[in-house]
C-alpha positions in Angstrom: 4.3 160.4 274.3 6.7 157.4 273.0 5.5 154.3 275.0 7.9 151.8 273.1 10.4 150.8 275.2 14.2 150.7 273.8 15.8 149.6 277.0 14.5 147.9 280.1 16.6 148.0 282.8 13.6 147.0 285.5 14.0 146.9 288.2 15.5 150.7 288.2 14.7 152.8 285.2 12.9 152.4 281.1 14.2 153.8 278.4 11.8 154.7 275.7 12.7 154.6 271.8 12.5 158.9 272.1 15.2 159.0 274.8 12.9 159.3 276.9 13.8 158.1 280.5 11.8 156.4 283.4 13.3 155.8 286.4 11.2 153.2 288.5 12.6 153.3 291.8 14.7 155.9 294.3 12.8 159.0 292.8 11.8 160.5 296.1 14.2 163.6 297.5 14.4 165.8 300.8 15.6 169.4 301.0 18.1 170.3 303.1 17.5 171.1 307.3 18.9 171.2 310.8 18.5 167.4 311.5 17.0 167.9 315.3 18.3 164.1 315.8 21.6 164.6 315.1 22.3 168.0 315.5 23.6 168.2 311.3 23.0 170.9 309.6 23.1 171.0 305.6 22.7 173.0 302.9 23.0 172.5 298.8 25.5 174.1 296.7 26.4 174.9 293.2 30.2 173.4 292.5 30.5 173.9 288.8 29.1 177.5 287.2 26.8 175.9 284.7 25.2 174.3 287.7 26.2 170.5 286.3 27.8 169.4 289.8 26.4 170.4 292.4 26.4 168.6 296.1 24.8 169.0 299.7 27.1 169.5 302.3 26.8 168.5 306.3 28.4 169.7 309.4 27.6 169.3 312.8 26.1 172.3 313.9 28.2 172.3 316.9 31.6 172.9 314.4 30.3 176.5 313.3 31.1 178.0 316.1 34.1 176.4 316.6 37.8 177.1 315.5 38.5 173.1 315.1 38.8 172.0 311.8 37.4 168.7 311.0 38.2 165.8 308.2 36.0 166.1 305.0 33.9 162.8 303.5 33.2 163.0 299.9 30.7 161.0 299.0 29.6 159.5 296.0 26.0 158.2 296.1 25.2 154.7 294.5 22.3 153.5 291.9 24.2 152.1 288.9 25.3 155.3 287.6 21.3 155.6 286.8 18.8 156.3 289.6 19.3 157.6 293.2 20.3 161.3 294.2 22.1 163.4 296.6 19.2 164.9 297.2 17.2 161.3 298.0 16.3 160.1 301.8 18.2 157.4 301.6 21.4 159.4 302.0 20.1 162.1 303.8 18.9 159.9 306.5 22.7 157.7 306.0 24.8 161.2 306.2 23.2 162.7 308.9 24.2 160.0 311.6 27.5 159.3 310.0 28.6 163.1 310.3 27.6 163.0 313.8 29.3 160.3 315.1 32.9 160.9 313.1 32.8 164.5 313.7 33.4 165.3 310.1 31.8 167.5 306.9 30.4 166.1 304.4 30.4 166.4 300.6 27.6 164.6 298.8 28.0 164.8 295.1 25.1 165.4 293.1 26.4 164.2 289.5 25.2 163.5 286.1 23.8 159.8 285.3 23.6 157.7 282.9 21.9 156.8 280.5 21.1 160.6 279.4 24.9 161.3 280.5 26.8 158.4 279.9 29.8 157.6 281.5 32.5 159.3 282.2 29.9 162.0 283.1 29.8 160.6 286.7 33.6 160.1 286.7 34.3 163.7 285.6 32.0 165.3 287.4 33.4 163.4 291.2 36.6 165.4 289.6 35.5 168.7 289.5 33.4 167.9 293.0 37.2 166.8 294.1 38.9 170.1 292.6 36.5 172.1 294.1 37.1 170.5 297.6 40.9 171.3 297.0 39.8 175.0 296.0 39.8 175.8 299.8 42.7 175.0 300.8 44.4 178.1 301.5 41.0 179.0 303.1 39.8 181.6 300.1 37.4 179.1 298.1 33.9 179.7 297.6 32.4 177.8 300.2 32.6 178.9 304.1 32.0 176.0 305.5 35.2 174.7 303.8 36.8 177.7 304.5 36.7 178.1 308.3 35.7 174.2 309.5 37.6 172.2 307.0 40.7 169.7 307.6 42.2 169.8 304.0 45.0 167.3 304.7 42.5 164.7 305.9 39.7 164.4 303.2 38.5 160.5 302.7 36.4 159.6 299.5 33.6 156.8 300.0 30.8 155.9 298.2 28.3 152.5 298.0 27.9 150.2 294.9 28.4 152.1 291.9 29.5 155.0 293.8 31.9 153.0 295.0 33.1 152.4 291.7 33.1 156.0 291.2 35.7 156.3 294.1 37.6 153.8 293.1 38.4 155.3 289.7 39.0 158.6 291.3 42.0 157.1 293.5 43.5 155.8 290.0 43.1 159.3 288.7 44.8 160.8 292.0 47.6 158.4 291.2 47.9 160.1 287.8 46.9 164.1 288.8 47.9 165.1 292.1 45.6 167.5 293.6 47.8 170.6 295.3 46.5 171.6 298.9 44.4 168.8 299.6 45.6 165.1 301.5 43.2 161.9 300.5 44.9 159.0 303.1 41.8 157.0 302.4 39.2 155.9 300.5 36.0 153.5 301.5 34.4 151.4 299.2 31.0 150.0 300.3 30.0 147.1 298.4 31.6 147.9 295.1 30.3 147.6 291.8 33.4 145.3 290.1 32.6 143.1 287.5 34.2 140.6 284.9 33.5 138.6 282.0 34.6 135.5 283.8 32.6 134.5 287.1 34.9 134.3 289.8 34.6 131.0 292.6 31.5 131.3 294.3 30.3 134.2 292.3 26.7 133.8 290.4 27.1 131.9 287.5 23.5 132.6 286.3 23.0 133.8 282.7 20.2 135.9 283.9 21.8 137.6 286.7 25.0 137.9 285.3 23.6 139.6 281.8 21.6 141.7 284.4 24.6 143.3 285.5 26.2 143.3 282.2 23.1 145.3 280.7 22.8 147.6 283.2 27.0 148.5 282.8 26.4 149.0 279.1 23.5 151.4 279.6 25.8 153.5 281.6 28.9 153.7 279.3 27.5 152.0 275.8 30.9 152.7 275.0 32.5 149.9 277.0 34.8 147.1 275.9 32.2 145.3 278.0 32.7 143.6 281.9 36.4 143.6 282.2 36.7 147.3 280.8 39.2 148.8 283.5 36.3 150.4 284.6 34.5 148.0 285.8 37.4 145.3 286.6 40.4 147.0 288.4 41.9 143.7 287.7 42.5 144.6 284.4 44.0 148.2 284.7 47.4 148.6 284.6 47.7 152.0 287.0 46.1 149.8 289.5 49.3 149.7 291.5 49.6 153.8 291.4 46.4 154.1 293.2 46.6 157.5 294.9 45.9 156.7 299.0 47.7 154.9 301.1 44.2 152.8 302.8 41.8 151.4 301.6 38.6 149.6 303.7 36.6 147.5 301.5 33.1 146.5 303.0 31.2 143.5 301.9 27.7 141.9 302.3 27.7 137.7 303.0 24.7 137.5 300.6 25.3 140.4 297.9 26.3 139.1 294.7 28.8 141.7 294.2 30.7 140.4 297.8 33.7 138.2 295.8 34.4 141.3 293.6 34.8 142.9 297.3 37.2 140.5 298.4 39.3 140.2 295.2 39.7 143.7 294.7 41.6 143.5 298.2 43.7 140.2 296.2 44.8 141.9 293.4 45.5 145.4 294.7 47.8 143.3 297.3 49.7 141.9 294.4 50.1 144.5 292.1 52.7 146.1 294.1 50.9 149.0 295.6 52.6 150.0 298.6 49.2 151.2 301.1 47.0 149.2 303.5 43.7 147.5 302.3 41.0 145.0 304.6 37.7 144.0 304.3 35.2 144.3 306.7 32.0 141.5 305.9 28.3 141.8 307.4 27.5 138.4 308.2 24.2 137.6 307.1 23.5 140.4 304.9 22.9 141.7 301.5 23.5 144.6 299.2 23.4 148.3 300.7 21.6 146.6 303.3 23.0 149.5 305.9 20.9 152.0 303.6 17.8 150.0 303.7 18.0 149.0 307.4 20.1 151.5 309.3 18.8 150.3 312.6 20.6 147.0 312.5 22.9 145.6 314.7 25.3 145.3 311.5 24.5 148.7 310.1 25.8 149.8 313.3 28.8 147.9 313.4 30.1 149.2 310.1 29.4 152.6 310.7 32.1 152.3 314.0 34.2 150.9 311.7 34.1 153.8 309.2 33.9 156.3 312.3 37.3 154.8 313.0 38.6 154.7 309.4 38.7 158.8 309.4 39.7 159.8 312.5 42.5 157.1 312.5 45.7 159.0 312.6 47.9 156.7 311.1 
């Protein structure tokens, strides 16, 4: 076995000079279950036919009974497009509460990563998760759940870090492909991962944790133009202004490194002349995905109201 290391993007994954890749962190994964706590039930799917996209989905057990349709979350999971899973604890144990307390399904995409799939693997495959989430809308797709429970016209998109990014770019493509039978009002980006070739006030200037960040986005799409590909800097994308929802709620950490991109996503989506709604919630105090690695905190509960609210807001 190959033990010389081509790429090493410690702390989450080693890439060895055969291709060969280790990831170092986030490996382990839960099936499925009725969630006793909660009262969620979920269950993993198959969304493309060659089994490339697939995702587990959540309702409250409750709704299956029931003949009231409830708004749909898809969720993209984060890791830097390179470790973490649908399928992981960390968003199993995140999903179940979150579907409980909004009253909502669930859509957790399971998609391809980097670096064996480089970007746009994840991008394209949130797409198809996002057509097949549309597939139901006239109640004859393949998935009952969606089918019988599902409020088409009020499906949000959310997603932490770089599955934040994910959703990002998947509200500039809805700008540019409309999606028949299906109504996205708003999207939910939990401590995005935004970069940029120029440090921004009060952002790290570092050379080691800025080439840190650099590295890891050119293991992901090698590809790139580099930090202020559209991609990675909405800044620098034109279609920024035709993003496809009408609101937007950006949440930030006070100690993440990633927190100004937070806040000056919400700047320049103002000014480029889209027309929606965007704020900023901030946990004082708190760093990166900190609600995934401390769900118990007074702040973890406080943005989870906050989402709660987000999707059953009828605005």
């Amino acid at each position: 076995m190959e033990t010389e290391v081509a790429n090493d993007l410690s702390p989450l994954a080693k890439v060895y000079k055969d291709g060969r890749v280790e990831r170092l962190m986030s490996t382990a994964t839960v099936p499925p279950s009725l969630d006793e706590k909660t009262g969620v039930q979920s269950k993993d799917v198959a969304i493309s036919s060659d089994s490339t996209v697939s995702a587990r989905l959540y309702i409250p057990k409750a709704a299956i009974g029931s003949l009231h349709k409830l708004p749909v979350l898809v969720y993209i999971h984060g890791g830097g497009f390179i470790i973490e899973t649908a399928w992981s604890p960390t968003y199993h144990n995140y999903l179940n509460p979150l579907v409980a307390e909004a009253n909502i399904i669930a859509v957790s995409v399971e998609y391809r990563r980097a670096p064996e799939h480089p970007l746009p693997a994840a991008y394209d495959d949130s797409w198809t998760a996002l057509k097949w989430v549309a597939s139901h809308s006239a109640g004859n797709g393949p998935e009952e759940w969606l089918n019988s429970h599902a409020n088409l016209k009020k499906v949000f998109m959310s997603g932490d870090s770089a599955g934040a990014n994910i959703v990002h770019n998947m509200g500039i493509r809805l700008g540019e492909e409309k999606l028949n039978g299906i109504g996205i009002p708003g999207i939910i980006l939990v401590h995005p991962y935004f970069w940029g070739e120029e440090s921004l006030p009060s952002e790290p200037t570092e050379p080691g944790k800025r080439s840190m960040i650099r590295d890891l986005w050119h293991a992901a799409k090698p590809t790139t133009t580099g930090c202020d590909d559209p991609l990675m800097n909405p800044a620098t994308d034109p279609r920024l202004s035709g993003l496809g929802v009408s609101r937007v709620l950006i949440c930030v950490a006070e100690k993440d490194m990633l927190r100004q991109r937070g806040w000056y996503y919400k700047e320049v989506l103002s000014k480029s002349g889209w027309k929606g709604d965007v704020e900023v919630m901030e946990a004082p105090g708190e760093d990166h995905v900190f609600h995934l690695m401390n769900p118990g905190c007074e702040n973890a509960a406080k943005m989870m109201k906050r989402l709660v609210s987000f999707m059953n807001d009828d605005k």
